[in-house]
Chimera marker file (.cmm) of the C-alpha trace (Angstrom):
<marker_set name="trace">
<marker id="1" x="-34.713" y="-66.796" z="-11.069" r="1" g="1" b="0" radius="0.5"/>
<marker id="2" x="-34.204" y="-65.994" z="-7.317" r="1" g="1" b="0" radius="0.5"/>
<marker id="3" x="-30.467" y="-65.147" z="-6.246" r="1" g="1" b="0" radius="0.5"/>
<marker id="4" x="-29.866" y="-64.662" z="-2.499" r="1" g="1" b="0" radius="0.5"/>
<marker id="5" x="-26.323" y="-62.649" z="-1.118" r="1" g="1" b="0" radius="0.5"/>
<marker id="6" x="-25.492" y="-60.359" z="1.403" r="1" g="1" b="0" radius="0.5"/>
<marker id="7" x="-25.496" y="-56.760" z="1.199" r="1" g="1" b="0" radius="0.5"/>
<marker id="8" x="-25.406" y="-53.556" z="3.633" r="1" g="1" b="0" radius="0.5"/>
<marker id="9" x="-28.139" y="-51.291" z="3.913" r="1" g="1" b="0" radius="0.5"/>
<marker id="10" x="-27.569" y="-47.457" z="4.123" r="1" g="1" b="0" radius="0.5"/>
<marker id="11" x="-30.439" y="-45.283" z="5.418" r="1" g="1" b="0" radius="0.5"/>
<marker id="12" x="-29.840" y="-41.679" z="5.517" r="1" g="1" b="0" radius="0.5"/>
<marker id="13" x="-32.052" y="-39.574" z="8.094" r="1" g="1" b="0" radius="0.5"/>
<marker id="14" x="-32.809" y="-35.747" z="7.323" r="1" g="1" b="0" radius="0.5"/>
<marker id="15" x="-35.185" y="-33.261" z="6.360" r="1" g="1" b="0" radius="0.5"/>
<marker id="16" x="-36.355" y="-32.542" z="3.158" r="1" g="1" b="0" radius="0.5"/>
<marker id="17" x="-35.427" y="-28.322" z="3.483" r="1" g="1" b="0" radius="0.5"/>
<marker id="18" x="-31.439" y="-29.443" z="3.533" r="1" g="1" b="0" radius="0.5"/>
<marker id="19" x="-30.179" y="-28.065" z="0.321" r="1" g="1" b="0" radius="0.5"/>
<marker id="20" x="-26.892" y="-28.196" z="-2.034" r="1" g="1" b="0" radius="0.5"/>
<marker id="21" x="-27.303" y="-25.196" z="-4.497" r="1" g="1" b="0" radius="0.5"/>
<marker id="22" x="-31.074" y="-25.030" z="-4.201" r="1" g="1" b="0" radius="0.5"/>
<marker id="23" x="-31.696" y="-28.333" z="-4.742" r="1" g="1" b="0" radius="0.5"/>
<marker id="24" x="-32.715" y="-31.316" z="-2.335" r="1" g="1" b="0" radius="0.5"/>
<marker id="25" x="-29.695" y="-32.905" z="-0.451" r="1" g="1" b="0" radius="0.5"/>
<marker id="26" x="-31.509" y="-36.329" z="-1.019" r="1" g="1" b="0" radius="0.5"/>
<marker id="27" x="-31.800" y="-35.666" z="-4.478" r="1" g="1" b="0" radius="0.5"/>
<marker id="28" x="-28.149" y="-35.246" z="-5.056" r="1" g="1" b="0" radius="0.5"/>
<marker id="29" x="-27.589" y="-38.214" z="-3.088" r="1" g="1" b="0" radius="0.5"/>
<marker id="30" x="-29.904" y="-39.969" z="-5.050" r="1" g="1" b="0" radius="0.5"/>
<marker id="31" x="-28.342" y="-38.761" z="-8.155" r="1" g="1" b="0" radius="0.5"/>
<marker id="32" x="-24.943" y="-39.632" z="-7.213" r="1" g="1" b="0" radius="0.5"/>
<marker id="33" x="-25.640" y="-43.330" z="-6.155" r="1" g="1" b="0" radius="0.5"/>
<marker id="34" x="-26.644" y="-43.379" z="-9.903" r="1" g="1" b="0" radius="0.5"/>
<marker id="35" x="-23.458" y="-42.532" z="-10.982" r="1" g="1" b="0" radius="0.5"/>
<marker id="36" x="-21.871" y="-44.966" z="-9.215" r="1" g="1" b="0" radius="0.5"/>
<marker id="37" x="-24.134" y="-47.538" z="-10.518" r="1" g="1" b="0" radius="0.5"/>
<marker id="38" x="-25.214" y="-48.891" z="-7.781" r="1" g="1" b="0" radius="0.5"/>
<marker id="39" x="-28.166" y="-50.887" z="-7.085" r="1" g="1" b="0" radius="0.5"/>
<marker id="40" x="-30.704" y="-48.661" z="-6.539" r="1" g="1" b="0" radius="0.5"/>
<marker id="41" x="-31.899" y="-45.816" z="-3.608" r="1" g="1" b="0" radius="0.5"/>
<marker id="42" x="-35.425" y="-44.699" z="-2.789" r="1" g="1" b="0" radius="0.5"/>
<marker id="43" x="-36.579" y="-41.946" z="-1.056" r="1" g="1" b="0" radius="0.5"/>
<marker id="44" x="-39.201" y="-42.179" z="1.676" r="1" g="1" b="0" radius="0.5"/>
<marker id="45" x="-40.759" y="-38.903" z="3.147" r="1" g="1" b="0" radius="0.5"/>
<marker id="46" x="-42.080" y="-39.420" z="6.519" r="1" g="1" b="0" radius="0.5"/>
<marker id="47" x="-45.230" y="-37.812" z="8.072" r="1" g="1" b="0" radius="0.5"/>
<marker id="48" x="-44.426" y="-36.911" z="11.119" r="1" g="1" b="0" radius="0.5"/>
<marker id="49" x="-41.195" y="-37.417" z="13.256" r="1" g="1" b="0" radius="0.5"/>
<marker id="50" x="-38.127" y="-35.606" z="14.985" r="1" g="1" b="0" radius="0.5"/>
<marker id="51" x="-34.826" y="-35.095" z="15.335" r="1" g="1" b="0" radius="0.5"/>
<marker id="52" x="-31.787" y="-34.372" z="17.880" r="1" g="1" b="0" radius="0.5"/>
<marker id="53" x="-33.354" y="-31.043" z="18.592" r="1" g="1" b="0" radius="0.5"/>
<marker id="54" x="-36.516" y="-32.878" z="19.766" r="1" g="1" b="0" radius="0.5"/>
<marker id="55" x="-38.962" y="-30.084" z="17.456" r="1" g="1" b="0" radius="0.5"/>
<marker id="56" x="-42.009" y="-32.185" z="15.945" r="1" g="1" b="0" radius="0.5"/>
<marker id="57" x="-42.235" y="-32.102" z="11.896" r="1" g="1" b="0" radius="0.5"/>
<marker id="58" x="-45.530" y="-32.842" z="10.873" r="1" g="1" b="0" radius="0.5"/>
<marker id="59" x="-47.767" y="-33.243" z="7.755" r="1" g="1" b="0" radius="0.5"/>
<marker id="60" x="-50.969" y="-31.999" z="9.315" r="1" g="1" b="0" radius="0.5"/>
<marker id="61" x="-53.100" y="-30.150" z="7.832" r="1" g="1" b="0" radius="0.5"/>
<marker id="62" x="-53.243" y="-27.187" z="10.425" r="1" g="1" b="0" radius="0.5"/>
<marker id="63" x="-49.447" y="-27.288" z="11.012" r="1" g="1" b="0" radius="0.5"/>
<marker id="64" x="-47.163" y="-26.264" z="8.208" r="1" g="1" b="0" radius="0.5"/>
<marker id="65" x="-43.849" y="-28.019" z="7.992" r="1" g="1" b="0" radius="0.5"/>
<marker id="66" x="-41.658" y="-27.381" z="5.219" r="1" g="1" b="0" radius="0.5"/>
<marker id="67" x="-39.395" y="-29.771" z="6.314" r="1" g="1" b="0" radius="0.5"/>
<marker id="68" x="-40.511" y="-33.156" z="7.023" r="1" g="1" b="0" radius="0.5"/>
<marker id="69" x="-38.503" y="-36.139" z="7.602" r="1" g="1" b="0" radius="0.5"/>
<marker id="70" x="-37.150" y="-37.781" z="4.755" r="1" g="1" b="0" radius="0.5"/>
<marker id="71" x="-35.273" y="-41.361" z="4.703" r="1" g="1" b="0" radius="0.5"/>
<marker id="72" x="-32.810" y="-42.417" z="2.032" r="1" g="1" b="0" radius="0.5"/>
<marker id="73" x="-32.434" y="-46.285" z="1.795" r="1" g="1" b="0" radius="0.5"/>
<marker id="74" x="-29.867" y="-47.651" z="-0.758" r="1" g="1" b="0" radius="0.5"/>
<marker id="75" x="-28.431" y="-51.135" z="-0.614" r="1" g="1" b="0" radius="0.5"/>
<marker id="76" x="-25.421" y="-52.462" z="-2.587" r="1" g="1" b="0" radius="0.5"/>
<marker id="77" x="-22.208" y="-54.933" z="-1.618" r="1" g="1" b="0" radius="0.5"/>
<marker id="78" x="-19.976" y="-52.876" z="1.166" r="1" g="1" b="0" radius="0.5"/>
<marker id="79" x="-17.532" y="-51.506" z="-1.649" r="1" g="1" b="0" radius="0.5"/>
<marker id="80" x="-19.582" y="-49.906" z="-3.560" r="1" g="1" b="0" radius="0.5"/>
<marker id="81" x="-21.642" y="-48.169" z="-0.243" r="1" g="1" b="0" radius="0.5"/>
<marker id="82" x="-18.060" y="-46.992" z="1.105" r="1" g="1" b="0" radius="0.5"/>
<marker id="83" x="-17.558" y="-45.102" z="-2.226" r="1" g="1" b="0" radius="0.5"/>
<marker id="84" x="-20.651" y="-43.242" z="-1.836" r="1" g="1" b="0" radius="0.5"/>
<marker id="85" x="-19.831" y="-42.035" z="1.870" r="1" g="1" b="0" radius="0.5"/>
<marker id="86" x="-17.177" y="-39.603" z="1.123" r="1" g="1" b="0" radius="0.5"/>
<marker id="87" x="-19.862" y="-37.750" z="-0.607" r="1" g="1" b="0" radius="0.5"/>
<marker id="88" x="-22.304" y="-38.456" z="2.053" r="1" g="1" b="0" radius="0.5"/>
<marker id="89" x="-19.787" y="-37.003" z="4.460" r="1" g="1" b="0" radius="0.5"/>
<marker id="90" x="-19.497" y="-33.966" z="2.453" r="1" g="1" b="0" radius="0.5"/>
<marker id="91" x="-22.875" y="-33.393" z="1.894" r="1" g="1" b="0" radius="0.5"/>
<marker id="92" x="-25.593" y="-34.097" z="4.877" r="1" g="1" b="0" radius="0.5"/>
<marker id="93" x="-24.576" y="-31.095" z="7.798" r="1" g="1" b="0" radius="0.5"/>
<marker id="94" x="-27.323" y="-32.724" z="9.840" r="1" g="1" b="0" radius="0.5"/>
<marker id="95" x="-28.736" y="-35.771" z="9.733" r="1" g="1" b="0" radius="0.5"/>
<marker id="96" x="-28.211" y="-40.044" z="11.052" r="1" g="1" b="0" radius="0.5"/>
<marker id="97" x="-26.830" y="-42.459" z="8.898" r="1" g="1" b="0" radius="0.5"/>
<marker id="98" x="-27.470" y="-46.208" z="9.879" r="1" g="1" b="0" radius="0.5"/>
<marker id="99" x="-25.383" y="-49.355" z="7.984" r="1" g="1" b="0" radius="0.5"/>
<marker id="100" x="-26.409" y="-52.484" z="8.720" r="1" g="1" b="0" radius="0.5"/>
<marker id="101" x="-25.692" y="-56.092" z="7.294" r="1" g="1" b="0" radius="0.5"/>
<marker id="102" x="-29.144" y="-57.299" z="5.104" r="1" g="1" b="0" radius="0.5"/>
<marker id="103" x="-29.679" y="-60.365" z="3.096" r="1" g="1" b="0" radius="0.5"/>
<marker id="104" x="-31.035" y="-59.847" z="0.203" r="1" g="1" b="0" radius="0.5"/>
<marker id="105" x="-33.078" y="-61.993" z="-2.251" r="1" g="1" b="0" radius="0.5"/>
<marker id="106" x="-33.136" y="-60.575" z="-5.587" r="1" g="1" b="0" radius="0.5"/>
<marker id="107" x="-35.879" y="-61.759" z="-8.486" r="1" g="1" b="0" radius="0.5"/>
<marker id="108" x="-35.256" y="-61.926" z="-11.894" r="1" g="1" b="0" radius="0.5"/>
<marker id="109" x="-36.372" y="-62.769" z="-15.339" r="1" g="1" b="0" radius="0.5"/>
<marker id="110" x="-34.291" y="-65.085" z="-16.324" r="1" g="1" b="0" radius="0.5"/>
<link id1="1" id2="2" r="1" g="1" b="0" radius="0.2"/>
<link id1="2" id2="3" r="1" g="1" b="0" radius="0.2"/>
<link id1="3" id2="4" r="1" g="1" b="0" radius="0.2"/>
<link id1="4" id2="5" r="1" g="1" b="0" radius="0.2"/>
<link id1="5" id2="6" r="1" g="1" b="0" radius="0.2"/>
<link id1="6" id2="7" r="1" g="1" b="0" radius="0.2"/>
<link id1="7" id2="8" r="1" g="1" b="0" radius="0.2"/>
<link id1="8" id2="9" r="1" g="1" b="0" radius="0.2"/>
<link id1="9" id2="10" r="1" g="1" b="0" radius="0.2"/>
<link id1="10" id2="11" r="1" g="1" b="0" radius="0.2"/>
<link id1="11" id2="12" r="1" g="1" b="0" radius="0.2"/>
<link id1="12" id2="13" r="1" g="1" b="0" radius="0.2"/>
<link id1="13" id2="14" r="1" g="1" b="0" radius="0.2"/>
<link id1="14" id2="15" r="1" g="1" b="0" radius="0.2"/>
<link id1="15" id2="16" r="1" g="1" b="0" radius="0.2"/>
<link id1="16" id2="17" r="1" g="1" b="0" radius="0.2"/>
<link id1="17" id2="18" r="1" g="1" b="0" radius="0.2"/>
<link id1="18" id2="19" r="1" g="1" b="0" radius="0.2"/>
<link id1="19" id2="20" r="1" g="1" b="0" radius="0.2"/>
<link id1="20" id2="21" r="1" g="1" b="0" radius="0.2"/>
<link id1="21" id2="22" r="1" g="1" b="0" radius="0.2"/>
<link id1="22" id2="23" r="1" g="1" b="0" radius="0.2"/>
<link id1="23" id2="24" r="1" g="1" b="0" radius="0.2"/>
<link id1="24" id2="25" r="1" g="1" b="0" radius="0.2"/>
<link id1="25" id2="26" r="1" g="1" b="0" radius="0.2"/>
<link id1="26" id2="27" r="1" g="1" b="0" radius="0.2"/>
<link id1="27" id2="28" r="1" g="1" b="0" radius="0.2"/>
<link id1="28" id2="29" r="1" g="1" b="0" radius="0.2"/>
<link id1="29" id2="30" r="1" g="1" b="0" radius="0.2"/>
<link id1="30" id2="31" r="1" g="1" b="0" radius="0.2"/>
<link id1="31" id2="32" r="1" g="1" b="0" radius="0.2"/>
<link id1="32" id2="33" r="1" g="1" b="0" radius="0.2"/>
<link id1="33" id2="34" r="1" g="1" b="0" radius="0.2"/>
<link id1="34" id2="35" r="1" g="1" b="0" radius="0.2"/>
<link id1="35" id2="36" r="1" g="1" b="0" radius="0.2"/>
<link id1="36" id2="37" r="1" g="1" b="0" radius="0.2"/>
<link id1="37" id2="38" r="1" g="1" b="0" radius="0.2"/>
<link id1="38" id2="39" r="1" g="1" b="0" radius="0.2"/>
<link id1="39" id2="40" r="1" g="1" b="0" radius="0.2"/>
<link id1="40" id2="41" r="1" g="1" b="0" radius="0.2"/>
<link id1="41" id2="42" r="1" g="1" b="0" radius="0.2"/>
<link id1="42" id2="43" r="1" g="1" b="0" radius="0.2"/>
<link id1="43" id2="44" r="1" g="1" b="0" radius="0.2"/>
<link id1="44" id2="45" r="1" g="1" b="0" radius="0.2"/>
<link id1="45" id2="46" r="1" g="1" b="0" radius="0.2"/>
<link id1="46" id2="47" r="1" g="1" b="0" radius="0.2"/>
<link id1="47" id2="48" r="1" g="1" b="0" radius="0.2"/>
<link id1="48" id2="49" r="1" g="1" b="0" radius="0.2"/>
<link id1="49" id2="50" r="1" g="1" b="0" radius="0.2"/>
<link id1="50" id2="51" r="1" g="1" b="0" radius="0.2"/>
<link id1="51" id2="52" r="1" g="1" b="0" radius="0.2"/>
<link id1="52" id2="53" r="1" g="1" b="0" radius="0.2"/>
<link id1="53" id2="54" r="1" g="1" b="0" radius="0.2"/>
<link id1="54" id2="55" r="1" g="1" b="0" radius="0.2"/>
<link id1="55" id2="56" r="1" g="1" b="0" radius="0.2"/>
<link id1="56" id2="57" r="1" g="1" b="0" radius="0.2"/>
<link id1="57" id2="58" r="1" g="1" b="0" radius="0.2"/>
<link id1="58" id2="59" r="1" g="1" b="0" radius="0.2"/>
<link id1="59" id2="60" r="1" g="1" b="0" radius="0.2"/>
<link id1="60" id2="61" r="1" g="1" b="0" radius="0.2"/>
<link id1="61" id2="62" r="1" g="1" b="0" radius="0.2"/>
<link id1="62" id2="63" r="1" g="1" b="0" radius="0.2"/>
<link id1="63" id2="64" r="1" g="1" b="0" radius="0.2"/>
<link id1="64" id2="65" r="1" g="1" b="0" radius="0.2"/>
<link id1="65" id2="66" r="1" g="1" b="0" radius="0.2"/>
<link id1="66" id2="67" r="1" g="1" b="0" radius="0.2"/>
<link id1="67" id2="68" r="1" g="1" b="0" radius="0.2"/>
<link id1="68" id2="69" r="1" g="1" b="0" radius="0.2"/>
<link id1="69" id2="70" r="1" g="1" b="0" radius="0.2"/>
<link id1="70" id2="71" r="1" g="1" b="0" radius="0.2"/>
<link id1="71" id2="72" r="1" g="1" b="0" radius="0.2"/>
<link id1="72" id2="73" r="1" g="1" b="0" radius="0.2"/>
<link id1="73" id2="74" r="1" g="1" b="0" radius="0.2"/>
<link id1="74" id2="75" r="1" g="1" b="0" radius="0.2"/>
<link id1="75" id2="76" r="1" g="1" b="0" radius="0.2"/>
<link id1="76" id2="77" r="1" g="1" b="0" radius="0.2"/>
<link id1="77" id2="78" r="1" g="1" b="0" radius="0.2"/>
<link id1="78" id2="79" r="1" g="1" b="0" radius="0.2"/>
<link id1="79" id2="80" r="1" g="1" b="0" radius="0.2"/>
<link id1="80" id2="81" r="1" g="1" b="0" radius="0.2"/>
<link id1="81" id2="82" r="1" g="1" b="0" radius="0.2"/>
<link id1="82" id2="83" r="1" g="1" b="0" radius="0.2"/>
<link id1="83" id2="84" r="1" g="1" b="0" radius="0.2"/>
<link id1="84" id2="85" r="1" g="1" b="0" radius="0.2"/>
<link id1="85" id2="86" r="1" g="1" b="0" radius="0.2"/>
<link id1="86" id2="87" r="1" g="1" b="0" radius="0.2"/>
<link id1="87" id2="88" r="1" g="1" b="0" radius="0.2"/>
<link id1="88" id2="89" r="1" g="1" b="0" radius="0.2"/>
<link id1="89" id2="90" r="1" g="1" b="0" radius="0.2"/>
<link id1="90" id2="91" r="1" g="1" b="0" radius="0.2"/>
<link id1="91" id2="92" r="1" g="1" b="0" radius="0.2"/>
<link id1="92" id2="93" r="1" g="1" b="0" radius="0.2"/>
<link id1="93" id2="94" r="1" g="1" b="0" radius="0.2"/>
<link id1="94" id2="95" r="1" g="1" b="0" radius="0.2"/>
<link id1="95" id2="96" r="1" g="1" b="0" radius="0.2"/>
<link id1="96" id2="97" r="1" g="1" b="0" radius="0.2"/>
<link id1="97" id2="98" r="1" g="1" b="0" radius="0.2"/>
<link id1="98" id2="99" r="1" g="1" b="0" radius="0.2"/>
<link id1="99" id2="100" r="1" g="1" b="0" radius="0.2"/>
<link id1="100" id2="101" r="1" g="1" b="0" radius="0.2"/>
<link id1="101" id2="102" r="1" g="1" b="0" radius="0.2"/>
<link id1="102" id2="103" r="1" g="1" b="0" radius="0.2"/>
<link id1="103" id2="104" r="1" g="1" b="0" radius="0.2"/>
<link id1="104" id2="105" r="1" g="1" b="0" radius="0.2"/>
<link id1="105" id2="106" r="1" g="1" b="0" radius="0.2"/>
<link id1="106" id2="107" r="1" g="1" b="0" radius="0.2"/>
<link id1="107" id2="108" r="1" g="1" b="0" radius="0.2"/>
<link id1="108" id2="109" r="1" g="1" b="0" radius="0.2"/>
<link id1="109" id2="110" r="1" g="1" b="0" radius="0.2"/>
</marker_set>
């Protein structure tokens, strides 16, 4: 069965060294969306990229980075994404975070 709606699409830029009690900031935020039952998130950890401060974060082998660029991407209806944000707000110090309007074409058994 195919289902088509619209949706918003929340991508969360940071690194992966930002921290809440020792652990990853995306995995709380990761955690947290779960909570909420929302649709789904995934994490995507980039290679190489930068930030507001221009400085390069790479995966090279010669250059150590321990904080490469990591990309949260969760998309839900526009309710449930504003009840995430507050903890969003709270949580990412530094960072971008990009909504946009998506349509979306879910596939499922029926």
């Amino acid at each position: 069965m195919k289902v088509a709606e619209d949706a918003v699409l929340l991508r969360i830029f940071m690194g992966e060294s930002d921290k809440i009690k020792g652990k990853p900031v995306y995995e709380a935020i990761v955690k947290e969306a779960r909570r909420l039952d929302m649709a789904g998130a995934t994490v995507l950890k980039g290679v190489l990229g930068f930030g507001a401060d221009s400085r390069m974060h790479s995966a090279k082998l010669l250059t150590i980075s321990e904080d490469l660029p990591v990309i949260i991407e969760i998309v839900d209806r526009e309710e449930k994404i504003a009840k995430l944000m507050p903890f969003i707000d709270e949580h990412v110090v530094e960072g971008l975070v990009t909504k946009e309007t998506v349509h979306i074409i879910k596939y499922r058994h029926p």
